[in-house]
C-alpha positions as CSV (number, residue, x, y, z in Angstrom):
1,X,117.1,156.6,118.3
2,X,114.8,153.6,117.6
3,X,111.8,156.2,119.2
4,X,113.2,158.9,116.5
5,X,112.9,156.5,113.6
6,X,109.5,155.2,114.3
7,X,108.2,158.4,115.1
8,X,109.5,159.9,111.8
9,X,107.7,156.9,109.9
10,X,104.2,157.2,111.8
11,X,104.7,161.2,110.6
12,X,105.3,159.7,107.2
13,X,102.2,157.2,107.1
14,X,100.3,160.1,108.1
15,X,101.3,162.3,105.6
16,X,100.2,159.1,103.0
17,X,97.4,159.2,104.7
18,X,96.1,162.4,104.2
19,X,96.9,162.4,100.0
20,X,94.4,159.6,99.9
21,X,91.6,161.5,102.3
22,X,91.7,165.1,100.3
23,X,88.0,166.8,100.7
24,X,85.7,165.0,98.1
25,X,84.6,169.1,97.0
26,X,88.0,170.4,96.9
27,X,89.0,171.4,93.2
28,X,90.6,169.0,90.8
29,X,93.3,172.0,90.3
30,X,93.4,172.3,94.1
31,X,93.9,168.8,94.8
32,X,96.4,168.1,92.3
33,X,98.2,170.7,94.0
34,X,98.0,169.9,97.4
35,X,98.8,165.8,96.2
36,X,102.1,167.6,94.8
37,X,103.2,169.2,97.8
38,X,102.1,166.7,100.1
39,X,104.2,164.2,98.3
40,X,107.5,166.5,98.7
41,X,107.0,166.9,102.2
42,X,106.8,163.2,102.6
43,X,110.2,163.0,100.4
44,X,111.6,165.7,102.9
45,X,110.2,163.3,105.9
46,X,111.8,159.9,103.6
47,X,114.9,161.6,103.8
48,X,115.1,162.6,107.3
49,X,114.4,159.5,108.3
50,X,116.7,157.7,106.5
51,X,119.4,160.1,107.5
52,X,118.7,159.4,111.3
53,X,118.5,155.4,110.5
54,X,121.4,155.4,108.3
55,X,124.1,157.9,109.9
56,X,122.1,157.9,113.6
57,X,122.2,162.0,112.5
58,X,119.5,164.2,113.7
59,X,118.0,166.8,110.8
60,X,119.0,170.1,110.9
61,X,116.6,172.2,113.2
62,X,115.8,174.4,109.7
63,X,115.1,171.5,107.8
64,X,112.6,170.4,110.4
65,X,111.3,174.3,110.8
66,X,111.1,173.9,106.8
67,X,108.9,171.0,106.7
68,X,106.8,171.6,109.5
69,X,106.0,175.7,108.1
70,X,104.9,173.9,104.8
71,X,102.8,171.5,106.7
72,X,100.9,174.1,108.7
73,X,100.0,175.5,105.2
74,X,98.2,172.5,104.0
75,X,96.6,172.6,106.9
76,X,95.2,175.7,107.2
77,X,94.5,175.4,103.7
78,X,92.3,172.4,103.8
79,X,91.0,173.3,107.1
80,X,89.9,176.1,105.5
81,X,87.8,174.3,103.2
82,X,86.4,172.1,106.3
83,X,84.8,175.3,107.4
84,X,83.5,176.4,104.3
85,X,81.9,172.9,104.0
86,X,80.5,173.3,107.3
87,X,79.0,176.2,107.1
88,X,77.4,174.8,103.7
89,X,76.1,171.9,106.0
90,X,74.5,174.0,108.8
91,X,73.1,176.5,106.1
């Protein structure tokens, strides 16, 4: 369990991580809305973790699908712009 928990927190440092790195070009609109969701994935991710600390209970395999589908958005999302800024570069 002690793997589990420290896992679920370097996910979470991660995830704090990333809010303060956003692509410098990206939108104000954009980042404000990728700050947003960012910061309710890392609740979900709080709240997992504390569940498996607190009650040694493992999240739901949904709740994990859940988090991880929303994730995988972001990132195609910003690595979307990373392309577009990379073409810009090599043009």
């Amino acid at each position: 369990m002690q793997f589990l928990g420290s896992a679920c927190q370097k996910v979470i440092n991660d995830v704090k991580g990333v809010i303060k790195n956003l692509e410098v070009f990206m939108s104000q609109t954009k980042r404000e809305q990728v700050v947003s969701h960012l910061r309710y994935v890392r609740q979900e991710l709080r709240e997992m973790h504390q569940g498996v600390l607190d009650d040694g209970l493992l999240p739901e395999p949904g709740e994990i699908r859940g988090v991880m589908a929303q994730m995988e958005a972001l990132y195609e999302l910003l690595e979307g712009k990373s392309k577009s800024k990379t073409k810009i570069e090599s043009a």
